[in-house]
PDB file of N, CA, C and O in Angstrom:
ATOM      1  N   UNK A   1       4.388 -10.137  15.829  1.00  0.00           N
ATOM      2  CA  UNK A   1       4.477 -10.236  14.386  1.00  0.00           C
ATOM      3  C   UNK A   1       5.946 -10.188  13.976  1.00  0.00           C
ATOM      4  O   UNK A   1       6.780  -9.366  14.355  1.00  0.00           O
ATOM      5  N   UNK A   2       6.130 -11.282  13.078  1.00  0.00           N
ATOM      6  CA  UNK A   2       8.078 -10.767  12.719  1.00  0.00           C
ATOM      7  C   UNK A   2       7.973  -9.902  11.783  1.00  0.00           C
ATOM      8  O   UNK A   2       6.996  -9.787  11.042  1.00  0.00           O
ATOM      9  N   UNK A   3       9.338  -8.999  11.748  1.00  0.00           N
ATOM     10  CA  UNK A   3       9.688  -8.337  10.972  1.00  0.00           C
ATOM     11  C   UNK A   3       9.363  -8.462   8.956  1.00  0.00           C
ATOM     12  O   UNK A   3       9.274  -9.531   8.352  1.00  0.00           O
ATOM     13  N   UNK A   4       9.273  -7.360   8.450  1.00  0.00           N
ATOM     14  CA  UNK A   4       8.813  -7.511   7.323  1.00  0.00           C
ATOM     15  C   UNK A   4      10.077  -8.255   6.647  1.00  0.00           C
ATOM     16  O   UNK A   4       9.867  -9.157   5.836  1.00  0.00           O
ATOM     17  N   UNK A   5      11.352  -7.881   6.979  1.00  0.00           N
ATOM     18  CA  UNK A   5      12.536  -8.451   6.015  1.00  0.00           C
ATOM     19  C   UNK A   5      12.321 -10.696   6.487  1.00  0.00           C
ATOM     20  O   UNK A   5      12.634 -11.675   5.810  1.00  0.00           O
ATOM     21  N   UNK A   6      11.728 -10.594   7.773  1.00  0.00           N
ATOM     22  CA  UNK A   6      12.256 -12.044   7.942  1.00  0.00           C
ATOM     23  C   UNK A   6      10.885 -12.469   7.633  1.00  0.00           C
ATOM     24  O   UNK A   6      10.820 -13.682   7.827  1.00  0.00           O
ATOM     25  N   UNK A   7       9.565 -11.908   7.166  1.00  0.00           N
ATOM     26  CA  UNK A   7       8.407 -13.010   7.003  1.00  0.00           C
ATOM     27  C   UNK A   7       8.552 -13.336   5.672  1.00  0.00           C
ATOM     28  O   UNK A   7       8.990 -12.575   4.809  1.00  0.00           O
ATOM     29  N   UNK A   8       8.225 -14.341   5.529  1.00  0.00           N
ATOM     30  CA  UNK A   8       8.649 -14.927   3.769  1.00  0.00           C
ATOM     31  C   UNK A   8       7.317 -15.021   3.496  1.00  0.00           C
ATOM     32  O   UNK A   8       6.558 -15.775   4.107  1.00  0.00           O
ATOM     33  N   UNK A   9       6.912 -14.106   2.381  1.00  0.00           N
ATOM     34  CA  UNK A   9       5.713 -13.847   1.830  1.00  0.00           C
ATOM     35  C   UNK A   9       5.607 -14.518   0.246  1.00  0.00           C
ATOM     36  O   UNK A   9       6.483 -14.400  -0.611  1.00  0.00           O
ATOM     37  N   UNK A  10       4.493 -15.145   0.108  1.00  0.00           N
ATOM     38  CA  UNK A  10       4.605 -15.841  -1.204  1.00  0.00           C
ATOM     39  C   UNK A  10       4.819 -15.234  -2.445  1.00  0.00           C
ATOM     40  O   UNK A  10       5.414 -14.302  -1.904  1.00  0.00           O
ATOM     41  N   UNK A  11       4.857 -14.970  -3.487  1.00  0.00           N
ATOM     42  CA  UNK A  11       5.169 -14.225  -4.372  1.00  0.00           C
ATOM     43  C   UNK A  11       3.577 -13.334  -5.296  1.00  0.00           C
ATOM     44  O   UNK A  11       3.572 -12.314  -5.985  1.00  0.00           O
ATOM     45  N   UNK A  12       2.730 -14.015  -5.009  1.00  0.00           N
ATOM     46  CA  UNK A  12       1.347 -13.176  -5.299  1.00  0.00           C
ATOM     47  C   UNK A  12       1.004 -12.355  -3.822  1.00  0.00           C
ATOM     48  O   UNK A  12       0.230 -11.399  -3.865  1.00  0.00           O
ATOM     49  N   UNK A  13       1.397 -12.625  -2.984  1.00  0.00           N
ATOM     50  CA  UNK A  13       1.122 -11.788  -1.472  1.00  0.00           C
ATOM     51  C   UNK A  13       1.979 -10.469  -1.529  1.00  0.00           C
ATOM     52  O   UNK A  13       1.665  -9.318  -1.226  1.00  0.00           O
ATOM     53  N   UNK A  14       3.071 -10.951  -1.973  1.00  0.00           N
ATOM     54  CA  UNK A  14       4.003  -9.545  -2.060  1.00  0.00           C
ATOM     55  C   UNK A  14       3.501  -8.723  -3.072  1.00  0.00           C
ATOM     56  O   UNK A  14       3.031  -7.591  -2.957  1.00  0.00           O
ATOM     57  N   UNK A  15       3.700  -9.650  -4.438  1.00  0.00           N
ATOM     58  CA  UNK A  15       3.117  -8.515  -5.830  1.00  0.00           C
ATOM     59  C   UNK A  15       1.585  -8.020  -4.889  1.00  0.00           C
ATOM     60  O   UNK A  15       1.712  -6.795  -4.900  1.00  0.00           O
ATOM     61  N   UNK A  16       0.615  -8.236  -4.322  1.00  0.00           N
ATOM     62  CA  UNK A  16      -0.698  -7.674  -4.049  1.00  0.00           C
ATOM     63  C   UNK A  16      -0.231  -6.511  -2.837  1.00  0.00           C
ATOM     64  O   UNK A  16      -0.779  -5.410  -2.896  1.00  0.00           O
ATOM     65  N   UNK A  17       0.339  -6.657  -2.221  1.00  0.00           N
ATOM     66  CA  UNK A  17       0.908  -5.642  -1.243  1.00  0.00           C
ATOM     67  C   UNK A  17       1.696  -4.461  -2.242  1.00  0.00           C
ATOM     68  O   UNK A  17       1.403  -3.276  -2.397  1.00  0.00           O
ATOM     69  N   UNK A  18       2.401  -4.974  -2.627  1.00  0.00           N
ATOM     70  CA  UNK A  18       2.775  -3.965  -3.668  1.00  0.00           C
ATOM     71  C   UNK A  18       2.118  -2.963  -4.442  1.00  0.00           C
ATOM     72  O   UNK A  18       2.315  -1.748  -4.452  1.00  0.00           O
ATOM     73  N   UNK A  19       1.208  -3.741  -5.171  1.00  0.00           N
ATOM     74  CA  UNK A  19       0.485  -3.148  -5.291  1.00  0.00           C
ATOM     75  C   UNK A  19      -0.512  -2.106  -5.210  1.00  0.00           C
ATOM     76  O   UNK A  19      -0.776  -1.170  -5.965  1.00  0.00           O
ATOM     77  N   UNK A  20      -1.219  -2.663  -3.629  1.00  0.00           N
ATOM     78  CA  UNK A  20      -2.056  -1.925  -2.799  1.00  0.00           C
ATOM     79  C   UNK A  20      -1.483  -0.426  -2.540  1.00  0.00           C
ATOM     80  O   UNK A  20      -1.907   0.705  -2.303  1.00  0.00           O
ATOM     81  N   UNK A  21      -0.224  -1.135  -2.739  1.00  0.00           N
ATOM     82  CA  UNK A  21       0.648   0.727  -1.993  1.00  0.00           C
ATOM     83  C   UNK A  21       0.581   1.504  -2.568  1.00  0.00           C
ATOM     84  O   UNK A  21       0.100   2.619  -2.366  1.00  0.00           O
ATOM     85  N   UNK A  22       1.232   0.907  -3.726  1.00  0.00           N
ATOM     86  CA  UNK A  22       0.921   1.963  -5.513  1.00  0.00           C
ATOM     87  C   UNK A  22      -0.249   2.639  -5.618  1.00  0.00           C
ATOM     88  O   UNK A  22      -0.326   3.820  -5.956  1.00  0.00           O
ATOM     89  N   UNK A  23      -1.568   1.623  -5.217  1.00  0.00           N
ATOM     90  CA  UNK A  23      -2.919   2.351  -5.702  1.00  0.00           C
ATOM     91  C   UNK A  23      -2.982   3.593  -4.476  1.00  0.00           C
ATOM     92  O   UNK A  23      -2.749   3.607  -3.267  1.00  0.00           O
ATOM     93  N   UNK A  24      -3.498   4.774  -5.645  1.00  0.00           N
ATOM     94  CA  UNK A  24      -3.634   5.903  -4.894  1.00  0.00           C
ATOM     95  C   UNK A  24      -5.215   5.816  -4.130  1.00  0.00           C
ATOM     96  O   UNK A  24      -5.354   6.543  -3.147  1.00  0.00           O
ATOM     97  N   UNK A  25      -6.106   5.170  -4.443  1.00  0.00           N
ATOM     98  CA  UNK A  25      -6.642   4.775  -3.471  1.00  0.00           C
ATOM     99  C   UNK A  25      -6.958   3.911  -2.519  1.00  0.00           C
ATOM    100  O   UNK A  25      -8.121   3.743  -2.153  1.00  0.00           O
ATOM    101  N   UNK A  26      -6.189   3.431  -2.145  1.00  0.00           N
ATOM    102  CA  UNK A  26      -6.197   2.015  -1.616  1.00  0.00           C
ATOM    103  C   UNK A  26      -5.326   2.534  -0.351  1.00  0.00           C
ATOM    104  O   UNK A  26      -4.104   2.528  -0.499  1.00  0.00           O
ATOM    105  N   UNK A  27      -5.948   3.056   1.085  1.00  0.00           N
ATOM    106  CA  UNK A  27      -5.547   3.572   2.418  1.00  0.00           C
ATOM    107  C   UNK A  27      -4.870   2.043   3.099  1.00  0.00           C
ATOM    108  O   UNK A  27      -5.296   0.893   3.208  1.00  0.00           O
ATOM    109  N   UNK A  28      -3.405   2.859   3.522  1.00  0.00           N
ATOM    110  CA  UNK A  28      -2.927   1.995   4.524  1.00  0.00           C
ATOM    111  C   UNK A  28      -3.125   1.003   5.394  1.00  0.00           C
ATOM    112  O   UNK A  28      -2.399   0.098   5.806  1.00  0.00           O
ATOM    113  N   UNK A  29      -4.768   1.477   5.711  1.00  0.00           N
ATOM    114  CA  UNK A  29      -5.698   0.817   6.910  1.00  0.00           C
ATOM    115  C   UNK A  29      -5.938  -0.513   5.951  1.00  0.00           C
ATOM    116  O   UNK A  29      -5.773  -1.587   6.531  1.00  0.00           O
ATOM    117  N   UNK A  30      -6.264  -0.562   4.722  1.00  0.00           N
ATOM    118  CA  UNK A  30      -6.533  -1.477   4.074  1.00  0.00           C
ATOM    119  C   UNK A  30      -5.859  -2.732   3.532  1.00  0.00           C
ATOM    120  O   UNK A  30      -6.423  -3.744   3.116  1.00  0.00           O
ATOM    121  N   UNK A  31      -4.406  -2.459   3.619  1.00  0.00           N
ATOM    122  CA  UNK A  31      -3.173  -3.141   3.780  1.00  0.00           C
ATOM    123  C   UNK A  31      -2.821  -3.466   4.874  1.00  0.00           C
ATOM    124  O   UNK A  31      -2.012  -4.361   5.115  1.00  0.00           O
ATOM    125  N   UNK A  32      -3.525  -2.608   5.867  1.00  0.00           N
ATOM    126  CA  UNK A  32      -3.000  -3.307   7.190  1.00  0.00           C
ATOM    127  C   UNK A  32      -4.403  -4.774   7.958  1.00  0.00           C
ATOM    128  O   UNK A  32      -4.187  -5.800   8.603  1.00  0.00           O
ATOM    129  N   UNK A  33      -5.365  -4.317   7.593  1.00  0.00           N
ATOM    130  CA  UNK A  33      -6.356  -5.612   8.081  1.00  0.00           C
ATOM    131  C   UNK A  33      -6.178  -6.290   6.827  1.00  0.00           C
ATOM    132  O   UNK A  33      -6.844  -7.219   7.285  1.00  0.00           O
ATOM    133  N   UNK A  34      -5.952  -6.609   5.898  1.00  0.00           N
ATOM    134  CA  UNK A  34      -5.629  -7.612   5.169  1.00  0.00           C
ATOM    135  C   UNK A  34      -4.493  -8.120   5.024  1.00  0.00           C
ATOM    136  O   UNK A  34      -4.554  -9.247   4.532  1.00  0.00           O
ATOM    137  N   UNK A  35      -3.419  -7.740   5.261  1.00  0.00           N
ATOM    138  CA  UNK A  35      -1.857  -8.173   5.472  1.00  0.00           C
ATOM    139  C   UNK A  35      -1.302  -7.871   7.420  1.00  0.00           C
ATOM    140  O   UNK A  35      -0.212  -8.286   7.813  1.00  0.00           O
ATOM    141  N   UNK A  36      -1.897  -7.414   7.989  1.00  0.00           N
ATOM    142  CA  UNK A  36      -1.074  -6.961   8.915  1.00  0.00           C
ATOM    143  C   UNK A  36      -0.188  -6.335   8.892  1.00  0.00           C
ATOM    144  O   UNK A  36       0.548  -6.899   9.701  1.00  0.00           O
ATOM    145  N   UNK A  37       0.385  -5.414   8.481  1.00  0.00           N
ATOM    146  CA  UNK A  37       1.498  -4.622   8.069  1.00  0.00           C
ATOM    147  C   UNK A  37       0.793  -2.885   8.649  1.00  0.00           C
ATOM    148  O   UNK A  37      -0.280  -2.484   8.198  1.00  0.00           O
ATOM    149  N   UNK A  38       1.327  -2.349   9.309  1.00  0.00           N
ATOM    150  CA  UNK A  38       1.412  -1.191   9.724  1.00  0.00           C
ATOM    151  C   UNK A  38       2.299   0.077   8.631  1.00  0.00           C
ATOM    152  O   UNK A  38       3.332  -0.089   7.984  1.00  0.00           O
ATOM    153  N   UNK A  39       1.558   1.142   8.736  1.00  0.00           N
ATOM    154  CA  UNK A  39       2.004   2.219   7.249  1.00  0.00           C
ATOM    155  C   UNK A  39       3.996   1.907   7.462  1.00  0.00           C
ATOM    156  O   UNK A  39       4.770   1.771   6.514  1.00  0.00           O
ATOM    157  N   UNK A  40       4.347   1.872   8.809  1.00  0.00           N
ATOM    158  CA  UNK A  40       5.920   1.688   8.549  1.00  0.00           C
ATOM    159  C   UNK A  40       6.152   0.355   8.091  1.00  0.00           C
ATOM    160  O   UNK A  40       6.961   0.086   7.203  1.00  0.00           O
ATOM    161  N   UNK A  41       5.648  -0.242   8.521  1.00  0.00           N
ATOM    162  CA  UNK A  41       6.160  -1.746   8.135  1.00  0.00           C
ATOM    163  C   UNK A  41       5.910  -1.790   6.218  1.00  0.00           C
ATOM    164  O   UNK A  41       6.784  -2.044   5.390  1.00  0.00           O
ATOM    165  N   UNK A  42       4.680  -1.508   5.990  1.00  0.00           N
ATOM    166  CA  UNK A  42       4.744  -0.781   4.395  1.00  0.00           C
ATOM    167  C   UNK A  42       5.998  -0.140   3.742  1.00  0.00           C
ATOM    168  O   UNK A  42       6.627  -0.597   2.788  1.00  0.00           O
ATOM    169  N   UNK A  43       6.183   0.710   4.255  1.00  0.00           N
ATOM    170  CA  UNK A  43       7.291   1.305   4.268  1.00  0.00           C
ATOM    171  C   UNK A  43       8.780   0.677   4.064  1.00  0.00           C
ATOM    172  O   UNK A  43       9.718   0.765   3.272  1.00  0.00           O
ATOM    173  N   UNK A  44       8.496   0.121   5.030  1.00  0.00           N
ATOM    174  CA  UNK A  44       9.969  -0.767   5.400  1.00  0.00           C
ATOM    175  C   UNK A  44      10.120  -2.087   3.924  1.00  0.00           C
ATOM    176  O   UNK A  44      11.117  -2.455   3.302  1.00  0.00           O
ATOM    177  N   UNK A  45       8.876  -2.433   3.823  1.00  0.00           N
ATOM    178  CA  UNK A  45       8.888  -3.510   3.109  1.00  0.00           C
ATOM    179  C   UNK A  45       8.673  -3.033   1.563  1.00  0.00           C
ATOM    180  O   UNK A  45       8.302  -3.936   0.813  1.00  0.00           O
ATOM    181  N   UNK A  46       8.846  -1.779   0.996  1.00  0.00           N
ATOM    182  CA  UNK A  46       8.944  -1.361  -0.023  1.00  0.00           C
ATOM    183  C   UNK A  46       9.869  -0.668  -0.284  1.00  0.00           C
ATOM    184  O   UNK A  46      10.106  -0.387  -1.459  1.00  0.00           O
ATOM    185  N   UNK A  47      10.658  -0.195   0.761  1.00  0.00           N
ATOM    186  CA  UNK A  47      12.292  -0.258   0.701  1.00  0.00           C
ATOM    187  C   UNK A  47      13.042  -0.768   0.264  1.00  0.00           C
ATOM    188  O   UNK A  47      13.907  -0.295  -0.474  1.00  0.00           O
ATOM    189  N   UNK A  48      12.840  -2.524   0.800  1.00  0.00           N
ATOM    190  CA  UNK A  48      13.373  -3.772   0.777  1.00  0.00           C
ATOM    191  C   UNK A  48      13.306  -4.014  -0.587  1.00  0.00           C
ATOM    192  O   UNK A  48      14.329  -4.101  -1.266  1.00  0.00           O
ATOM    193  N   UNK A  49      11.563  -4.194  -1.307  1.00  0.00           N
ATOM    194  CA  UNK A  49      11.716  -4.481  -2.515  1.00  0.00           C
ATOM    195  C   UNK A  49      11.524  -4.231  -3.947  1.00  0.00           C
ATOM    196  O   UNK A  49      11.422  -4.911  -4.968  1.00  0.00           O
ATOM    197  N   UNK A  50      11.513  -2.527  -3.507  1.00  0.00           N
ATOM    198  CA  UNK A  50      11.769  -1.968  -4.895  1.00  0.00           C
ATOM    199  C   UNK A  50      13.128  -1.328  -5.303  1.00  0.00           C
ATOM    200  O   UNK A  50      13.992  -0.896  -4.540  1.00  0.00           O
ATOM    201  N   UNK A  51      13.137  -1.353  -6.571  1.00  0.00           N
ATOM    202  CA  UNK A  51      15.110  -0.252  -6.398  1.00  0.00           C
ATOM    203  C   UNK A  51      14.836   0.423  -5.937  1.00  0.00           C
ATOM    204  O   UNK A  51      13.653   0.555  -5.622  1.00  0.00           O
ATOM    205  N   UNK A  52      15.873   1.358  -5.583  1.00  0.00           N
ATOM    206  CA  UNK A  52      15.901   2.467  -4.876  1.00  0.00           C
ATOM    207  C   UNK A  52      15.171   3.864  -5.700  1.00  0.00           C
ATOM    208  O   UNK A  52      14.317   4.500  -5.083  1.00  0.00           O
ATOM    209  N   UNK A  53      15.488   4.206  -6.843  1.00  0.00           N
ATOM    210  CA  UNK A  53      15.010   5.050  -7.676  1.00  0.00           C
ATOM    211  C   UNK A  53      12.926   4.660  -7.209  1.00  0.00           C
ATOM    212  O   UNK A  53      12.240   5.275  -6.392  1.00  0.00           O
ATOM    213  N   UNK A  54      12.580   3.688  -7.939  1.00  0.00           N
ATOM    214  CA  UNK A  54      11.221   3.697  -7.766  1.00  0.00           C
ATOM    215  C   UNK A  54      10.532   3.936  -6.200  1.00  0.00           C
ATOM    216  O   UNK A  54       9.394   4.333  -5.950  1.00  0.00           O
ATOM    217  N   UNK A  55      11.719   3.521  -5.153  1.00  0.00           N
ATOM    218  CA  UNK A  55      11.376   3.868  -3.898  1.00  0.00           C
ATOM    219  C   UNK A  55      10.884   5.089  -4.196  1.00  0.00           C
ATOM    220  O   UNK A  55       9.806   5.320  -4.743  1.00  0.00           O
ATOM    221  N   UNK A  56      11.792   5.964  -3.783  1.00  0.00           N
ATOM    222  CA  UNK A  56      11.730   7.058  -4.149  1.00  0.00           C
ATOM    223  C   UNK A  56      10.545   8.079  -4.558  1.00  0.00           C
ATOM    224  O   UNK A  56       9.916   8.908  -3.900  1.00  0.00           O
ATOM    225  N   UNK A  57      10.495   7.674  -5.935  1.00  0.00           N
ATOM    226  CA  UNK A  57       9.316   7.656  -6.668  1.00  0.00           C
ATOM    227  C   UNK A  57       8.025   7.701  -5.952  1.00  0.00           C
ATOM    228  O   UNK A  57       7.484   8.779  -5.709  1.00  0.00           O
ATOM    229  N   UNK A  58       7.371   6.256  -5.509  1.00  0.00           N
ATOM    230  CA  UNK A  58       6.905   5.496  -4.650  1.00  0.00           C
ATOM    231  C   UNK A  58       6.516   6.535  -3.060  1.00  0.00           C
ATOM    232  O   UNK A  58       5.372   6.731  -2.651  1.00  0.00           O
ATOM    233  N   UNK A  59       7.805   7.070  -2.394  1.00  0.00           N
ATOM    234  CA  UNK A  59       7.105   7.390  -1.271  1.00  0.00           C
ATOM    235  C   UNK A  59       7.290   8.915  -1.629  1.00  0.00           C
ATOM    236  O   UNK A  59       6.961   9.538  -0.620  1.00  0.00           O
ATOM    237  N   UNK A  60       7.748   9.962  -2.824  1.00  0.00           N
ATOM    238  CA  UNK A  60       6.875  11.442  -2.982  1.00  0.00           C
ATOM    239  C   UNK A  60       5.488  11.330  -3.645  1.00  0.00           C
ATOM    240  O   UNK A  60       4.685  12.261  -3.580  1.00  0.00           O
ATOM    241  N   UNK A  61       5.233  10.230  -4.251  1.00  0.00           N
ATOM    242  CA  UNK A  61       3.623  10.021  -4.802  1.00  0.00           C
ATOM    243  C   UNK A  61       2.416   9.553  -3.582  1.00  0.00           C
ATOM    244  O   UNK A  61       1.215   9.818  -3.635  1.00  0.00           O
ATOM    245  N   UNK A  62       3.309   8.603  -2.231  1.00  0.00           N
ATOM    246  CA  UNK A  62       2.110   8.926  -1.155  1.00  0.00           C
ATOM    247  C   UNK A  62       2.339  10.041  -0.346  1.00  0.00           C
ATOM    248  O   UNK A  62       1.396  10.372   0.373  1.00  0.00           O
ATOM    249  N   UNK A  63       2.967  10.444  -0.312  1.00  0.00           N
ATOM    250  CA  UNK A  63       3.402  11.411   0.647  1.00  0.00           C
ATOM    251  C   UNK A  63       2.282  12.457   0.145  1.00  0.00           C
ATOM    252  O   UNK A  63       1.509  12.909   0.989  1.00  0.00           O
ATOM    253  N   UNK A  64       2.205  12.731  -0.782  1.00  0.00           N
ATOM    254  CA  UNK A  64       0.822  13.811  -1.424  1.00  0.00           C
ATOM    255  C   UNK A  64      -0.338  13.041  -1.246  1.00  0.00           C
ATOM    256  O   UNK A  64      -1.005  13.574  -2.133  1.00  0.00           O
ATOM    257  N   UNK A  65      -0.988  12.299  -0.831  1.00  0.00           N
ATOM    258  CA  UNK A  65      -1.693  11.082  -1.061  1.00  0.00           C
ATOM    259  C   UNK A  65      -2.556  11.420  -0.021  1.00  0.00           C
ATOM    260  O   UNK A  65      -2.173  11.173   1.123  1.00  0.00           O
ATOM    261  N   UNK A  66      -3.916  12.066  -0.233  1.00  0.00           N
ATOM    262  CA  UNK A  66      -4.379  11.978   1.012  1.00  0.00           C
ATOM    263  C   UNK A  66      -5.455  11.158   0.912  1.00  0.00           C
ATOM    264  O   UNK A  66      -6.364  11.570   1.633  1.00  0.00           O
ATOM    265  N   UNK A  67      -5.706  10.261   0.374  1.00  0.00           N
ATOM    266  CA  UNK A  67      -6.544   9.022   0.005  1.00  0.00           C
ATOM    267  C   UNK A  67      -5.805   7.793   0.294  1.00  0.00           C
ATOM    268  O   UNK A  67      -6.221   6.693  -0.070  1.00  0.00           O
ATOM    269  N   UNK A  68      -4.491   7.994   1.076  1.00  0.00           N
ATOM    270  CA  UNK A  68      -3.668   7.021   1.306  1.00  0.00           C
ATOM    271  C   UNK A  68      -3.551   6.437   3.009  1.00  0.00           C
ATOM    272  O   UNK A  68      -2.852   5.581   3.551  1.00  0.00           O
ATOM    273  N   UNK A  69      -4.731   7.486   3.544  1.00  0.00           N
ATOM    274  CA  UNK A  69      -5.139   7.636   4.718  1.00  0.00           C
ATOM    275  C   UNK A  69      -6.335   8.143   5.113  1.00  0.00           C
ATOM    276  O   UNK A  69      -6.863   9.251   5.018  1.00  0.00           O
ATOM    277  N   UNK A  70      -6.822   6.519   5.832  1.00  0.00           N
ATOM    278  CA  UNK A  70      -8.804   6.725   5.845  1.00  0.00           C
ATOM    279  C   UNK A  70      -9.018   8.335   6.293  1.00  0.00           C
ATOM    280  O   UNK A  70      -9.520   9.076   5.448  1.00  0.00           O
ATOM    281  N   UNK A  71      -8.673   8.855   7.515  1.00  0.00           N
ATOM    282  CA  UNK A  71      -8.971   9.487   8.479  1.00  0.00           C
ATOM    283  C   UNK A  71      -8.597  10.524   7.370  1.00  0.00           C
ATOM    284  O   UNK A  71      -8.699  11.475   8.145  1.00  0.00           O
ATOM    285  N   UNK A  72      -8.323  10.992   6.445  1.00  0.00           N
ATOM    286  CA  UNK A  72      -8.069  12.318   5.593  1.00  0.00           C
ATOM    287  C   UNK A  72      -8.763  12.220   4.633  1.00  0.00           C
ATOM    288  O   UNK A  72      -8.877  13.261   3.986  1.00  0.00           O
ATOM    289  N   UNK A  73      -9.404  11.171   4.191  1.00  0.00           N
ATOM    290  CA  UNK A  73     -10.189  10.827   3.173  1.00  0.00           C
ATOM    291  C   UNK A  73     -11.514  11.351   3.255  1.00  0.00           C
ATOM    292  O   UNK A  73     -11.969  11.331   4.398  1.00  0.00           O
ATOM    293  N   UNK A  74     -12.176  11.759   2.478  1.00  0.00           N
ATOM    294  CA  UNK A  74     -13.367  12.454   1.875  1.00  0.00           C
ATOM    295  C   UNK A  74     -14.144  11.548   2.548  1.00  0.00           C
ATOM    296  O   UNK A  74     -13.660  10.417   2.555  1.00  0.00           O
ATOM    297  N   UNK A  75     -15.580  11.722   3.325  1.00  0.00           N
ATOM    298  CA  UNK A  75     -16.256  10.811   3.969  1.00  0.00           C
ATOM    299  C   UNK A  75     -16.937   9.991   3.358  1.00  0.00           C
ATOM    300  O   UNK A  75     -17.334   8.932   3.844  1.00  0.00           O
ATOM    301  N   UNK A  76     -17.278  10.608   1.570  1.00  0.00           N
ATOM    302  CA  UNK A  76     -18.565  10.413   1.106  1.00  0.00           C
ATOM    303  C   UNK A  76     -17.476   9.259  -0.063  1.00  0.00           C
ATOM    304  O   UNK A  76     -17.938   8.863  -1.133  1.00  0.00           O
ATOM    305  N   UNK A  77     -16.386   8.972   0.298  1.00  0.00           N
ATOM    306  CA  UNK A  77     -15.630   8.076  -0.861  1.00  0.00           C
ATOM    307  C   UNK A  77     -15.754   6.600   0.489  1.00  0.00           C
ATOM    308  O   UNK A  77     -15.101   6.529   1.530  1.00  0.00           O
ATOM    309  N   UNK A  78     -16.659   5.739   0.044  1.00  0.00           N
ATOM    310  CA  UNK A  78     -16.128   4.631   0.536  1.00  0.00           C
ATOM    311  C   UNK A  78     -15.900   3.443   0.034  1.00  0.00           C
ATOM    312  O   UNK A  78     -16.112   2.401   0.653  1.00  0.00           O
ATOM    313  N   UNK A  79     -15.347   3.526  -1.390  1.00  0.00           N
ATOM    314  CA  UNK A  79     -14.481   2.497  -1.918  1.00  0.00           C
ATOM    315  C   UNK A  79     -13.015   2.384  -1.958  1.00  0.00           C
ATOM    316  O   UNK A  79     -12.534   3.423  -1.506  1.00  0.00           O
ATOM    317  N   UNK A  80     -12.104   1.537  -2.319  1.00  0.00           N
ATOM    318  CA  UNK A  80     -11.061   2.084  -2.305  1.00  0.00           C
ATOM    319  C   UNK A  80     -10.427   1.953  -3.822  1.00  0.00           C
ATOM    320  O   UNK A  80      -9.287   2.269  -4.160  1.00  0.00           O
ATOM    321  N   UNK A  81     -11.131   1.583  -4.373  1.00  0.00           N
ATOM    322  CA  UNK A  81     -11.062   1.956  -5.807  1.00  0.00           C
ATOM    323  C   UNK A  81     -11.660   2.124  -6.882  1.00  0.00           C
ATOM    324  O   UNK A  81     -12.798   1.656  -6.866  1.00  0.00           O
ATOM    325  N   UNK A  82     -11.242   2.784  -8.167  1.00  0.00           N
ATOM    326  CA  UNK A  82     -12.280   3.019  -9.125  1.00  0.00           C
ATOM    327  C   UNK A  82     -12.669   2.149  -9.442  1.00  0.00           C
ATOM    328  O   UNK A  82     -12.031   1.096  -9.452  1.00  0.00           O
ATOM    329  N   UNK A  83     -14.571   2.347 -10.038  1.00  0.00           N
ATOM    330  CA  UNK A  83     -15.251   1.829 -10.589  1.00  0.00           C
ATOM    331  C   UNK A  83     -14.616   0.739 -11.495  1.00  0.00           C
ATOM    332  O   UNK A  83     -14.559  -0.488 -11.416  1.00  0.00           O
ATOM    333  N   UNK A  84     -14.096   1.787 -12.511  1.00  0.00           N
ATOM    334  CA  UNK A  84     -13.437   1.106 -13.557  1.00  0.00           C
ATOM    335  C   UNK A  84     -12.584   0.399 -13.797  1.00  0.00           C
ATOM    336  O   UNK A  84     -12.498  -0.183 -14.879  1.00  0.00           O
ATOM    337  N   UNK A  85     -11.522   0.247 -12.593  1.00  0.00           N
ATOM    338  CA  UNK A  85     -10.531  -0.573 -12.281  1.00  0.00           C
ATOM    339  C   UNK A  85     -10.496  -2.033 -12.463  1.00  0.00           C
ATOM    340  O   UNK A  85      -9.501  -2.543 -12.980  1.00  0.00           O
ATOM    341  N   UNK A  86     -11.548  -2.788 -12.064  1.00  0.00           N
ATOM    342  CA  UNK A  86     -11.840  -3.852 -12.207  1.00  0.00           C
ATOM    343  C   UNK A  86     -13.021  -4.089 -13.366  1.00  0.00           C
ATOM    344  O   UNK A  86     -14.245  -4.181 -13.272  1.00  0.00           O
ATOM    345  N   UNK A  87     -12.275  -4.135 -14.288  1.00  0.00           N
ATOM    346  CA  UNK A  87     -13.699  -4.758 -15.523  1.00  0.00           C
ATOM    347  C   UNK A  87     -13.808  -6.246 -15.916  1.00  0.00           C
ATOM    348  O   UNK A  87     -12.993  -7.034 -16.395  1.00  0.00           O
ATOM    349  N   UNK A  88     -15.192  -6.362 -15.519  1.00  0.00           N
ATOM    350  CA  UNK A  88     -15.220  -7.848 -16.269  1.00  0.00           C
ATOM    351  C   UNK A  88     -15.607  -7.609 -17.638  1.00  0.00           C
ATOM    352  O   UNK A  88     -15.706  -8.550 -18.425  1.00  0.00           O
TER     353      UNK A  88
END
């Protein structure tokens, strides 16, 4: 797999990765079979493209996150996001 700085990701692939990271429920594992990206490579690639301040931000909000990782996650939660999140 190449590196996160040299794969050129389209611009709705990145905003959705981005994303995914942000959501506090939305586990690593879930970014990784849909993007291939491993929690560092996440990492690495939200380094790259957020300022630095929101980095920041960004990795003390997962770092508390234990919904940000299947294997710590509550057994009886198996969505990865709220109900309400998506309204039609």
């Amino acid at each position: 797999m190449a590196s996160v700085q040299q794969h050129q990701w389209s611009e709705a692939d990145r905003s959705r990765i981005i994303e995914m990271a942000w959501e506090d429920r939305t586990p690593f594992e879930a970014i990784a079979s849909l993007y291939g990206l491993t929690e560092p490579a996440v990492i690495q690639l939200m380094r790259a493209w957020l300022k630095p301040a929101s980095f920041r931000l960004w990795r003390k909000r997962v770092s508390a996150r234990v919904t940000k990782h299947a294997k710590l996650r509550d057994p009886k939660v198996l969505r990865g996001y709220c109900p309400t999140q998506y309204k039609r």
